[in-house]
BAVOZA-921874 format. One record per residue (C-alpha): x, y, z. Coordinates in pm, whole numbers, plus 50000, padded with zeros to 5 digits. Example, Ala and Ser with C-alpha at 12.3 -4.5 7.8 and 13.67 -1.06 7.14 Angstrom:
<sites>
512304955050780
513674989450714
</sites>
This chain:
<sites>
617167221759972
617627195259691
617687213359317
618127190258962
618077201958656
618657180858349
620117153758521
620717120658285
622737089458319
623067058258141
625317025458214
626547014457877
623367017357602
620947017457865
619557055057950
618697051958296
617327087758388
616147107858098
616667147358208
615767150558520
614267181658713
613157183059069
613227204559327
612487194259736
611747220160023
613597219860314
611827195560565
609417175860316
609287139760376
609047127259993
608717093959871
609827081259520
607837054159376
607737031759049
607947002158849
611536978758926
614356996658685
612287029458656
615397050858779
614807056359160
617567041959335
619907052659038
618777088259086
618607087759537
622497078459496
623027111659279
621267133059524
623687117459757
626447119059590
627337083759566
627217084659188
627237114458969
625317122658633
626157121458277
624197154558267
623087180958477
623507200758795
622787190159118
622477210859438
621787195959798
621907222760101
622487250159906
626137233859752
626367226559390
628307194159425
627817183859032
631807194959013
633247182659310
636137156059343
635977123059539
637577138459804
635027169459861
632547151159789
633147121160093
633657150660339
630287168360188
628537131760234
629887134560579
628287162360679
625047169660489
623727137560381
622747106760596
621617074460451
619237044460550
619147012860349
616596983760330
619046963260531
620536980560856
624436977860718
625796978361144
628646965961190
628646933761400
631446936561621
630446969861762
627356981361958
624327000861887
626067031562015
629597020361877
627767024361529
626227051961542
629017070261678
631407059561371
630157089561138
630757109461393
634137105261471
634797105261077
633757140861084
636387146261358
634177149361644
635757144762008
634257110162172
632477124362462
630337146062168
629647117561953
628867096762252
626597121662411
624857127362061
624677090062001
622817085862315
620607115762256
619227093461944
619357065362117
616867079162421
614717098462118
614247064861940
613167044862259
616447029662270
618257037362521
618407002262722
619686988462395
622797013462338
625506983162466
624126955862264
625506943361967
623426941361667
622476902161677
621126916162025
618966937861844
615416925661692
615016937861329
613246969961422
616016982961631
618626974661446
616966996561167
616517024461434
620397023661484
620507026661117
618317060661141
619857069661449
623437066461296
622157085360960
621447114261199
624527117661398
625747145261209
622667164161188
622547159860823
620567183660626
618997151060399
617867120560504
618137095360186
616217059960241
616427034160027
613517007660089
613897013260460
610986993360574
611456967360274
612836936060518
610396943960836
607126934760949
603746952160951
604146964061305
607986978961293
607526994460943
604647016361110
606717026061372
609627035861133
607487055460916
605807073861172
609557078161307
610797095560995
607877125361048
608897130461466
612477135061341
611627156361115
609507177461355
612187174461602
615607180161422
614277194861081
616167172060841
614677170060443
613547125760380
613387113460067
612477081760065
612347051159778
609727031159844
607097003759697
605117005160009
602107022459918
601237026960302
603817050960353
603797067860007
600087078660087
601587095260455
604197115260294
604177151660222
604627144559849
605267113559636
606977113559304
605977086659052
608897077058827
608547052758497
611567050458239
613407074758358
611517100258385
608927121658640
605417114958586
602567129758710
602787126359125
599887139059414
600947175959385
597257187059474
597437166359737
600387175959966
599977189060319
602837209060429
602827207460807
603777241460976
603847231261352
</sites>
């Protein structure tokens, strides 16, 4: 699903990620944790493409995308990769389904198929009553459930989350973390998630412990692969 080898990249003097390798299944929920400056969002934002490395190859759903232009690469974000950040990033002058229905049409989907997929999500995520209302409408858990839902509207392959719990309270960051694992029962997409909350590093399938760059030593003995 997700394949680096080697992968290295510094800004200026400063080596960020020291040769990289790491390899996720298809459908593990993973989390990425460490120290502030230890690499991890530097090295999410090359699985998804939104920076490349110095060094290395990088291969998400099957597609070595360490050579491809800006152009490829937008349409192959498009597509395969969906993204969640620590704030929800909807824009305010459309609604919950508006939003989520942007990526959509981007990938050239008709509007009656984005809508209906849109509302799909929306009804999934317990959202459905909330599809017409514009985000300052929304509390800060459903605005951050638009976020998934709009991540997902292309069926990505990858889920990348950046801190996506980091700016809600106790009770809506248990129900977002519990929502990552139903989608991925339900729709089969890969998570990997960046995280300092130690609650939902301990749920995930896997977590990988990063410190200067590199890949320490994570719970390997530990993971449960689920096979319902």
């Amino acid at each position: 699903m997700i394949e680096l080898k080697g992968i290295k990249k510094s800004f200026g003097s400063l080596e960020v990620l020291k040769g990289i390798d790491l390899h996720i299944d298809k459908g593990e929920v993973v989390s990425i944790v460490g120290p502030s400056g230890a690499g991890k969002t530097t090295l999410l934002q090359i699985m998804g493409t939104l920076d490349k490395p110095d060094a290395g190859t990088v291969v998400v759903d099957g597609i070595d995308v360490s050579r491809m232009g800006e152009k490829k690469l937008s349409e192959f974000r498009n597509r395969h990769v969906g993204f969640v950040f620590q704030f929800h990033q909807l824009l305010p002058e459309f609604s919950a389904i508006e939003n989520i229905m942007i990526p959509a049409f981007i990938a050239g989907r008709s509007p009656k198929e984005s809508k209906q997929r849109a509302m799909e999500l929306l009804e999934f995520m317990g959202l459905a009553d909330r599809a017409h209302h514009k985000p300052n409408e929304l509390s800060g858990g459903e605005k951050q459930r638009v976020a998934v839902a709009r991540a997902l509207v292309n069926n990505p392959a990858v889920i990348l989350a950046d801190e996506p719990s980091g700016s809600l309270d106790t009770k809506n960051k248990e129900e977002l973390h519990q929502l990552f694992f139903d989608l991925r029962d339900k729709f089969g997409q890969t998570f990997v998630i960046v995280t300092h909350d130690e609650q939902l590093a301990s749920i995930t399938d896997r977590t990988i412990h990063m410190k200067d760059g590199r890949i320490g030593d994570g719970n390997e003995s530990s993971v449960e692969k689920l096979t319902s």
